[in-house]
Gaussian input, Z-matrix of N, CA and C with variables (Angstrom, degrees):
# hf/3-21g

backbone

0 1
 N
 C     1     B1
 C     2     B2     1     A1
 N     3     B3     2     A2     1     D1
 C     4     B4     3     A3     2     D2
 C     5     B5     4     A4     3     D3
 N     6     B6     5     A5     4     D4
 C     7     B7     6     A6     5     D5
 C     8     B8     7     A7     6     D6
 N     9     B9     8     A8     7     D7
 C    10    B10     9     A9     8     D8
 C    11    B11    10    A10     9     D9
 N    12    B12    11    A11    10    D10
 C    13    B13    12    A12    11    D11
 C    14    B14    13    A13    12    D12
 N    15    B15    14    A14    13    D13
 C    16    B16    15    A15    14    D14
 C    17    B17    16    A16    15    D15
 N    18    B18    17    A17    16    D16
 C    19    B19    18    A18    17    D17
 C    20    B20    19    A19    18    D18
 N    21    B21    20    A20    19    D19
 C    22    B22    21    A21    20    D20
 C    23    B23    22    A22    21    D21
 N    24    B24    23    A23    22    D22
 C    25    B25    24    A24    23    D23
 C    26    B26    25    A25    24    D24
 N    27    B27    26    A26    25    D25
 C    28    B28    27    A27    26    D26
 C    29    B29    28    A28    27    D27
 N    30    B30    29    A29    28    D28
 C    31    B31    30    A30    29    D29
 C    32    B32    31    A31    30    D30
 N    33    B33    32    A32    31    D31
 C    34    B34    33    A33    32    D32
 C    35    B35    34    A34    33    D33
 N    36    B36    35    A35    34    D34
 C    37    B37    36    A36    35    D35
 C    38    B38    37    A37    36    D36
 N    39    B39    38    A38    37    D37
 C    40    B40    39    A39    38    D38
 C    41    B41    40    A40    39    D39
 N    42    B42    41    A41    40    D40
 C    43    B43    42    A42    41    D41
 C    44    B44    43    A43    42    D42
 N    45    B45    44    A44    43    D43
 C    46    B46    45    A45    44    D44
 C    47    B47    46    A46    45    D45
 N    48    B48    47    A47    46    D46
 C    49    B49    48    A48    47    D47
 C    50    B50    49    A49    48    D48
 N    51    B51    50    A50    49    D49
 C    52    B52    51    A51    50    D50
 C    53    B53    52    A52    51    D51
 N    54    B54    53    A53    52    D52
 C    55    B55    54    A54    53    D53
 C    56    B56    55    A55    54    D54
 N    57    B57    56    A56    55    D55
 C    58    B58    57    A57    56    D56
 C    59    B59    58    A58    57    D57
 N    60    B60    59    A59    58    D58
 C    61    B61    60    A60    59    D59
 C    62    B62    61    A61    60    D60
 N    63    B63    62    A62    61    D61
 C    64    B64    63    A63    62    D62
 C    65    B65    64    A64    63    D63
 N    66    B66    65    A65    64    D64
 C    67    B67    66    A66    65    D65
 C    68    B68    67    A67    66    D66
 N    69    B69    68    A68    67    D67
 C    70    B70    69    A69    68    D68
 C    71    B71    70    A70    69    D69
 N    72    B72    71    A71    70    D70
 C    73    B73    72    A72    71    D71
 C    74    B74    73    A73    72    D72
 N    75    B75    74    A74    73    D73
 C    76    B76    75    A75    74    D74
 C    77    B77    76    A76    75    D75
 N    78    B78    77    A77    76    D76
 C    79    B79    78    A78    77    D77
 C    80    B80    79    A79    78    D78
 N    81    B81    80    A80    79    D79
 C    82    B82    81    A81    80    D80
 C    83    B83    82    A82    81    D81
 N    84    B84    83    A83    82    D82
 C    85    B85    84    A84    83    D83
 C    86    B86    85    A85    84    D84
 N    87    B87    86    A86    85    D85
 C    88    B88    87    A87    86    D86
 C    89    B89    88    A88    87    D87
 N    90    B90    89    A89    88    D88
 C    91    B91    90    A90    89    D89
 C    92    B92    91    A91    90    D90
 N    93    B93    92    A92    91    D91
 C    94    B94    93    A93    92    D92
 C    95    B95    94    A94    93    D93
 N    96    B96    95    A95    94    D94
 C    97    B97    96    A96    95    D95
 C    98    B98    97    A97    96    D96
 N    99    B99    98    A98    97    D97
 C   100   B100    99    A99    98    D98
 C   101   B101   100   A100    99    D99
 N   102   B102   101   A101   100   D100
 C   103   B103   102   A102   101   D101
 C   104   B104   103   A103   102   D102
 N   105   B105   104   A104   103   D103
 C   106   B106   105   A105   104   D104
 C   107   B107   106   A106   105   D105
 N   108   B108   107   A107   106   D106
 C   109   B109   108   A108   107   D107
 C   110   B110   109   A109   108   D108
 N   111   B111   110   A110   109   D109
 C   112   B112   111   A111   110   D110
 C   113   B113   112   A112   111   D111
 N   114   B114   113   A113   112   D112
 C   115   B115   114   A114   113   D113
 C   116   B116   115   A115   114   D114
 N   117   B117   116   A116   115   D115
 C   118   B118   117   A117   116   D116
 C   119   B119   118   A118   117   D117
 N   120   B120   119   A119   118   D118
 C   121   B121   120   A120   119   D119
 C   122   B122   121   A121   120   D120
 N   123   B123   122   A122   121   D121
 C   124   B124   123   A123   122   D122
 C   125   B125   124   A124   123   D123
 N   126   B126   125   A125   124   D124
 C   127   B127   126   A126   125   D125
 C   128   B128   127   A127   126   D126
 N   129   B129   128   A128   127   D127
 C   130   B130   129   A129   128   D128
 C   131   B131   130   A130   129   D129
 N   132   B132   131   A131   130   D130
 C   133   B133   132   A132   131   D131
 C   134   B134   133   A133   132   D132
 N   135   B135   134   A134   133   D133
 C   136   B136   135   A135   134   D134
 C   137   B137   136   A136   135   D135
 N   138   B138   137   A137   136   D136
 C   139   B139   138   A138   137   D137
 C   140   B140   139   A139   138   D138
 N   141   B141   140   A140   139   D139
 C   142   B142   141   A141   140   D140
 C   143   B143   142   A142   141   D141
 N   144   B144   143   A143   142   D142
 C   145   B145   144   A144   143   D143
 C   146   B146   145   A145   144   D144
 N   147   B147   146   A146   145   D145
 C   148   B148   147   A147   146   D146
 C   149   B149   148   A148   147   D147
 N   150   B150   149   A149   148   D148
 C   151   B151   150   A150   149   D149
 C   152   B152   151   A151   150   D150
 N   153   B153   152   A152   151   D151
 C   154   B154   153   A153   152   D152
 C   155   B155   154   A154   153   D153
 N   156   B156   155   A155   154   D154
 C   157   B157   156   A156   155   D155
 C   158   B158   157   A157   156   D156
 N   159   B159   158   A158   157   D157
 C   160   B160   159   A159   158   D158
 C   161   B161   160   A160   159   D159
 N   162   B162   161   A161   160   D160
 C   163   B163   162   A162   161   D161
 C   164   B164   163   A163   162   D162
 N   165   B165   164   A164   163   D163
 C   166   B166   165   A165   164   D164
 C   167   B167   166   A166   165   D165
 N   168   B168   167   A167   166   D166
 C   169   B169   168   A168   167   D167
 C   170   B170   169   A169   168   D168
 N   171   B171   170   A170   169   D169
 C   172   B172   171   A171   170   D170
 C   173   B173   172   A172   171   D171
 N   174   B174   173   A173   172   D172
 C   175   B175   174   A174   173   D173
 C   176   B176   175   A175   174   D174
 N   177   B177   176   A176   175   D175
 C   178   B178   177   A177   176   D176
 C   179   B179   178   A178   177   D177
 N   180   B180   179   A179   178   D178
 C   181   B181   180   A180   179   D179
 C   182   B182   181   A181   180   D180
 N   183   B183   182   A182   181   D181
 C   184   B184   183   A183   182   D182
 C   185   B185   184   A184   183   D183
 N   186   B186   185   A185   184   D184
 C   187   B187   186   A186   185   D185
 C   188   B188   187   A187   186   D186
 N   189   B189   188   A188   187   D187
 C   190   B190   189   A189   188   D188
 C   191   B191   190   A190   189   D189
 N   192   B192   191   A191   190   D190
 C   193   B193   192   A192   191   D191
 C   194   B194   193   A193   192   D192
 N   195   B195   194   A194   193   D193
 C   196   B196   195   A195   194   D194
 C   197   B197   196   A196   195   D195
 N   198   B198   197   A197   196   D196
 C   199   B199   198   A198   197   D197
 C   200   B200   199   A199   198   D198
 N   201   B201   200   A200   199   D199
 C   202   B202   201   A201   200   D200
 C   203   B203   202   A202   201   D201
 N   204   B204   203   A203   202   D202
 C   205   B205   204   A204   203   D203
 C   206   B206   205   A205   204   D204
 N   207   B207   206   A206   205   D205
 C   208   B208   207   A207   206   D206
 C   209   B209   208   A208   207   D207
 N   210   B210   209   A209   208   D208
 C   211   B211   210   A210   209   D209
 C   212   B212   211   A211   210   D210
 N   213   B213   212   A212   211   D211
 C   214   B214   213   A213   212   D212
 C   215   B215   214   A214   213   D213
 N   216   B216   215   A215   214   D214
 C   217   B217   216   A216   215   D215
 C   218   B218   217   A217   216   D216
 N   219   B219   218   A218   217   D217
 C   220   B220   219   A219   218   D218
 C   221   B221   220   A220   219   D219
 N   222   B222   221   A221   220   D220
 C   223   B223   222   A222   221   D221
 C   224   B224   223   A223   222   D222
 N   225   B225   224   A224   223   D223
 C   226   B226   225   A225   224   D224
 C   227   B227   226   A226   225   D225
 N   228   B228   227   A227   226   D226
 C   229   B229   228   A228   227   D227
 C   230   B230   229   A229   228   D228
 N   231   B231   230   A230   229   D229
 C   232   B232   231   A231   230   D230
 C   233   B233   232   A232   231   D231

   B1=1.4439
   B2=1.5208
   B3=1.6643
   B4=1.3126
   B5=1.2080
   B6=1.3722
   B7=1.4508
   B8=1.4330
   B9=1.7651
   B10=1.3786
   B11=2.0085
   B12=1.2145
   B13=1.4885
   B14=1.2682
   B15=1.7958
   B16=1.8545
   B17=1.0797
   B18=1.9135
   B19=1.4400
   B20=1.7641
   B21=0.9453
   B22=1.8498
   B23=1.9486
   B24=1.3499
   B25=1.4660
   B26=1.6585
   B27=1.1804
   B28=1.2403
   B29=1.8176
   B30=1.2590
   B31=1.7319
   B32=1.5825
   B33=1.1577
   B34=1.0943
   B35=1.6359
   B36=1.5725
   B37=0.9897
   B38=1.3328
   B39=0.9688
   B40=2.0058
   B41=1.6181
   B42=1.7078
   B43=1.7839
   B44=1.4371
   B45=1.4749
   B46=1.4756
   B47=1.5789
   B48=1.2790
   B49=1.4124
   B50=1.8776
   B51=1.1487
   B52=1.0428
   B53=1.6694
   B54=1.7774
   B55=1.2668
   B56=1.6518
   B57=1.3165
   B58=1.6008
   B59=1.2931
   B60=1.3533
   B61=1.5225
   B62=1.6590
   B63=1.5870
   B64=1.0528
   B65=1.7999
   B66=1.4355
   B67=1.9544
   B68=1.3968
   B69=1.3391
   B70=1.5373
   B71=1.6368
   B72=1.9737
   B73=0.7756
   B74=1.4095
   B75=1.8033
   B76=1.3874
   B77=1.6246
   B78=1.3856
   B79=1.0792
   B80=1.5597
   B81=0.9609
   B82=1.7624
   B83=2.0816
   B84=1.5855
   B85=1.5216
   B86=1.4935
   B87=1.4195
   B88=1.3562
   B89=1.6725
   B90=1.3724
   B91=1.5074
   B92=2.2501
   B93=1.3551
   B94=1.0907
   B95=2.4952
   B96=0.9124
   B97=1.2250
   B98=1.4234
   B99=1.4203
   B100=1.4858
   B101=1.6878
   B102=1.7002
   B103=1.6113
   B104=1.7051
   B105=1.1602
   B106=1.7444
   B107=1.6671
   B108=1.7524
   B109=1.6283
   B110=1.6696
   B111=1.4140
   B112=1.1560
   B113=1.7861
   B114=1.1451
   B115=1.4814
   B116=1.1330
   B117=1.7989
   B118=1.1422
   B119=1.5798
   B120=1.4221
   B121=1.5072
   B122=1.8576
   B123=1.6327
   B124=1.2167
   B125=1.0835
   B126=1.4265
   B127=1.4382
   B128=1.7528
   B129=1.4112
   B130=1.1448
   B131=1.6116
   B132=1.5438
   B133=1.5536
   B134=1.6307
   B135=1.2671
   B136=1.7615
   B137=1.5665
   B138=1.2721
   B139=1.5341
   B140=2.2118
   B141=1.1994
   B142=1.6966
   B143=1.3855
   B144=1.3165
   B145=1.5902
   B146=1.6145
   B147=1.8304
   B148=1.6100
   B149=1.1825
   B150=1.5124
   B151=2.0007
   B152=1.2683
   B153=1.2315
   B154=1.9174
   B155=1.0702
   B156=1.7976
   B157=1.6967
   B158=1.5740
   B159=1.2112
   B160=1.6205
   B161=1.8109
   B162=0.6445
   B163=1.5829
   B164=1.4903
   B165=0.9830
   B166=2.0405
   B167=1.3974
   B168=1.2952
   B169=1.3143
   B170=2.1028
   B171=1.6144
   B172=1.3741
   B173=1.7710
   B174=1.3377
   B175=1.4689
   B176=2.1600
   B177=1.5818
   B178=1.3285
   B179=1.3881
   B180=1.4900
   B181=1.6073
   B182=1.4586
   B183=1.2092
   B184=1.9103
   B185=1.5648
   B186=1.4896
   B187=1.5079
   B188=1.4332
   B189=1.2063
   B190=2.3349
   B191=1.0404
   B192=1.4374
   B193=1.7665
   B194=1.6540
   B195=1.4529
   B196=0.7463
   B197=1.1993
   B198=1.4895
   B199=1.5648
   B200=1.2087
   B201=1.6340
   B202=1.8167
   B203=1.5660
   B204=1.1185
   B205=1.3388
   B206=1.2632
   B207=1.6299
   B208=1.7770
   B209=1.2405
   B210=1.3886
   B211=1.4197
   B212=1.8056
   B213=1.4761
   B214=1.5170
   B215=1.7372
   B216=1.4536
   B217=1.5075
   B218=1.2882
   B219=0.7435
   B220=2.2032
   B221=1.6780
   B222=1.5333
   B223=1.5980
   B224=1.3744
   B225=1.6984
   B226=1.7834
   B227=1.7222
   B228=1.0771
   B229=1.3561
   B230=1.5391
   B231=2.1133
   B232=1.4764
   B233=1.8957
   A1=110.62
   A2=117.06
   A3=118.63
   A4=137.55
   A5=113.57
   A6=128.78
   A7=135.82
   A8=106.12
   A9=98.03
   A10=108.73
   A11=108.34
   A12=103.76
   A13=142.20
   A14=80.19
   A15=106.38
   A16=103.01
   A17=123.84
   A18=88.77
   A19=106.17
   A20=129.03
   A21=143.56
   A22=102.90
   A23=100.39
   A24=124.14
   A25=123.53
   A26=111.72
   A27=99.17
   A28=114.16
   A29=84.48
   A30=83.42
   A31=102.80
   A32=125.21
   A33=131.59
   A34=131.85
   A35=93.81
   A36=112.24
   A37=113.21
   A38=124.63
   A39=114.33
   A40=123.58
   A41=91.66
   A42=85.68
   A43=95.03
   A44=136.16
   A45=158.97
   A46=83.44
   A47=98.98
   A48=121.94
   A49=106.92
   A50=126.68
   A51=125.33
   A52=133.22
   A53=100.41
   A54=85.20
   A55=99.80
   A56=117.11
   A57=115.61
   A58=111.83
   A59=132.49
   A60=139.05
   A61=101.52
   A62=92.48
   A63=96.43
   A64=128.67
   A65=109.79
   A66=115.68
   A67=97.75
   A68=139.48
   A69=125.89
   A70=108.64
   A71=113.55
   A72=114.77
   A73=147.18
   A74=103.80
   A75=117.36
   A76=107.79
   A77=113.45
   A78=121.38
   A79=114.15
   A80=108.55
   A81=115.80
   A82=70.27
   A83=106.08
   A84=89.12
   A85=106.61
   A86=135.43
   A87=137.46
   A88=111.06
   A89=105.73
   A90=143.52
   A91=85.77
   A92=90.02
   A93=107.12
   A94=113.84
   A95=103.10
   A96=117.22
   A97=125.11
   A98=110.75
   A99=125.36
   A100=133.12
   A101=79.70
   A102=111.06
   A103=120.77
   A104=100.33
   A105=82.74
   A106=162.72
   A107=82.83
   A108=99.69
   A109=93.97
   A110=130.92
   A111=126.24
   A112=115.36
   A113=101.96
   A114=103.10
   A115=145.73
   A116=107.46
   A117=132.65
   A118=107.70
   A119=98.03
   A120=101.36
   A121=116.18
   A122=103.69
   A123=125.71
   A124=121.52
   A125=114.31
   A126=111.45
   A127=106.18
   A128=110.78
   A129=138.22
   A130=141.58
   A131=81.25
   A132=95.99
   A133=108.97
   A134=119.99
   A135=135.05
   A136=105.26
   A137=106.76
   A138=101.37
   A139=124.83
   A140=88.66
   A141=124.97
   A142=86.85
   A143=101.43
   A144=103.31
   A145=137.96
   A146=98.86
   A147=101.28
   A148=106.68
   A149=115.76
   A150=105.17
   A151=145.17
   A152=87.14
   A153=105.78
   A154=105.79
   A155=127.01
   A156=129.50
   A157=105.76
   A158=112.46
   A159=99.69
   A160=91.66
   A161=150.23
   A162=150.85
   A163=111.91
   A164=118.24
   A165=117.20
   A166=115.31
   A167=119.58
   A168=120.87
   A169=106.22
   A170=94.41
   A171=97.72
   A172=120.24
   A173=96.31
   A174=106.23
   A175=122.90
   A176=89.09
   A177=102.83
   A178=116.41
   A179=106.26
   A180=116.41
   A181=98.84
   A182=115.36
   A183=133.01
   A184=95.41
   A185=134.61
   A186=128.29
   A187=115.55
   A188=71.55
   A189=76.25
   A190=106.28
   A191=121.44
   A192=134.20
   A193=85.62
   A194=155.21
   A195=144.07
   A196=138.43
   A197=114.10
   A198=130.26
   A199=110.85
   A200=103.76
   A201=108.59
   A202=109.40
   A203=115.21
   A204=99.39
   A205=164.75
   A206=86.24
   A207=106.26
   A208=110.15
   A209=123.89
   A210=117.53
   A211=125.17
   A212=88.65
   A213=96.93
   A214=104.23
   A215=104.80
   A216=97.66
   A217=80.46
   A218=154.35
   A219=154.61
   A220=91.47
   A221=124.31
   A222=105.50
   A223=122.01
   A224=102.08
   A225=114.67
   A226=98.54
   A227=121.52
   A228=123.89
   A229=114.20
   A230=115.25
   A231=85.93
   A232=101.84
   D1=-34.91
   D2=162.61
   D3=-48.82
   D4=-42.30
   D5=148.29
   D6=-51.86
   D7=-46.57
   D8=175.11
   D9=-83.42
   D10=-5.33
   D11=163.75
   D12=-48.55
   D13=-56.19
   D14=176.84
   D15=-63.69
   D16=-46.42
   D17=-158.22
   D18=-106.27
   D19=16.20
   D20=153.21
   D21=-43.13
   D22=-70.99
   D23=164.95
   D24=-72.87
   D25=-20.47
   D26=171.83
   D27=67.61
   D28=30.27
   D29=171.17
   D30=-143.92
   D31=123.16
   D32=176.04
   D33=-56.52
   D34=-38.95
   D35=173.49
   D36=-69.13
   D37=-57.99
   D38=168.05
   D39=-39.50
   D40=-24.49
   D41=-176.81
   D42=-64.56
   D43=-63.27
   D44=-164.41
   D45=-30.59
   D46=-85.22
   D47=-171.35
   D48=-23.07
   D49=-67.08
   D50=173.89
   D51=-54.57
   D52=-37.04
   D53=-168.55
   D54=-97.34
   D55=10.38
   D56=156.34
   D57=-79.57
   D58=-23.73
   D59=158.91
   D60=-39.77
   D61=-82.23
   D62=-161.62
   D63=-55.24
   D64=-32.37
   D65=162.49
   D66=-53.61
   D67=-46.81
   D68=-160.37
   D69=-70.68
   D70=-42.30
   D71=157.07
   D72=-23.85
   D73=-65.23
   D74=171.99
   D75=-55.42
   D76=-63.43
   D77=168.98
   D78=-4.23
   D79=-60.24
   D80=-130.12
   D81=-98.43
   D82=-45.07
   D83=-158.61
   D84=-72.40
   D85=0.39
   D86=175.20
   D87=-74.44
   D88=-58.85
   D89=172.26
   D90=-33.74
   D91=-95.36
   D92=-177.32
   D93=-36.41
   D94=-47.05
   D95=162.44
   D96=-46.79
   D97=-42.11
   D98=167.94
   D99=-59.23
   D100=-67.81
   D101=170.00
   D102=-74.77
   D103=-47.71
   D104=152.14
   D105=-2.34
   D106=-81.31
   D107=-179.50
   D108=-87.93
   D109=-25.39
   D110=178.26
   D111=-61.96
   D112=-41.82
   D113=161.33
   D114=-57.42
   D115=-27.91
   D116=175.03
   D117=-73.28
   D118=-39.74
   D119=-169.59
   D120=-63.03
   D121=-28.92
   D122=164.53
   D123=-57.15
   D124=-36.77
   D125=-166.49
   D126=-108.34
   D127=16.49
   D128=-168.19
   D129=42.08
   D130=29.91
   D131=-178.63
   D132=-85.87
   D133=156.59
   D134=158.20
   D135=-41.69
   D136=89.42
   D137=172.64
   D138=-79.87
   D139=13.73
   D140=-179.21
   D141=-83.93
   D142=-68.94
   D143=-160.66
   D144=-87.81
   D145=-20.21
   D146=173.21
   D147=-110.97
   D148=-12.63
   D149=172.36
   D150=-35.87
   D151=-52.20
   D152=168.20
   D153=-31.91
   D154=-93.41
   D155=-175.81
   D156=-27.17
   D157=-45.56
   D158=-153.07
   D159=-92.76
   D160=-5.83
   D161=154.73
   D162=-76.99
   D163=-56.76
   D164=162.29
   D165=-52.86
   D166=-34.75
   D167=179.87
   D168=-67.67
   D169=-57.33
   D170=178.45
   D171=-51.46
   D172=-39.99
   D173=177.24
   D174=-51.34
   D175=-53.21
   D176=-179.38
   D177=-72.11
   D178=-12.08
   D179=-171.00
   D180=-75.68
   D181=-72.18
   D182=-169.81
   D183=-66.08
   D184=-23.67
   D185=159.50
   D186=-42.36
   D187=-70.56
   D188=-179.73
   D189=-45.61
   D190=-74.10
   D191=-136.44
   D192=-83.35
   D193=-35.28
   D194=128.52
   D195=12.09
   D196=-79.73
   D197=-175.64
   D198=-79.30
   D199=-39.51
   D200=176.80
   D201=-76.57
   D202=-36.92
   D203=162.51
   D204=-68.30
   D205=-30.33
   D206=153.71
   D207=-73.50
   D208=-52.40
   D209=160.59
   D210=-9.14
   D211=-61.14
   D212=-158.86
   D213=-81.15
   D214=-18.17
   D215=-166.55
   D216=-108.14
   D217=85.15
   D218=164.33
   D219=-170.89
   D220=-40.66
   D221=-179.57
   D222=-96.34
   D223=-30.87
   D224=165.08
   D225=-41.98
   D226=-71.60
   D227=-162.32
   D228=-50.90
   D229=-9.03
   D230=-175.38
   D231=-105.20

C-alpha cells in the first residue's frame, strides 16, 4: 500500500509514511488481540463476546496517532 501511495501521489515520502503506519498498526492490533481476551478472561468476562469493541477501539486508536504522527515527525523534520 506504501508503494501504491507514493506513486498515486507521486511522493515517495507518503509511501514510507504509510506503510510504517501501517506495520505499527498491525503490530499493535496483534499485540492488542492477544492481551485482550486474556485480560478479560482475568477479569472474568466472555472474551468471545466483549473483545471485539475493545480491540477495534485499540486498533483505530494507534491508527490515527500513528499515521499522524509519523506523518508529522517525518515532514516537520524536512
Amino acid at each position: 500500500m506504501g508503494v501504491i501511495a507514493g506513486t498515486w501521489f507521486q511522493l515517495p515520502d507518503l509511501g514510507l509514511v504509510i506503510a510504517l503506519a501501517m506495520v505499527t498498526v498491525l503490530a499493535a492490533a496483534a499485540l492488542g488481540g492477544i492481551l485482550i481476551p486474556l485480560i478479560l478472561i482475568r477479569l472474568g468476562a466472555d472474551p468471545a463476546v466483549s473483545s471485539g469493541p475493545f480491540v477495534t477501539t485499540v486498533t483505530d486508536v494507534v491508527g490515527f496517532f500513528s499515521f499522524l504522527g509519523i506523518a508529522s515527525l517525518w515532514f516537520g523534520l524536512r
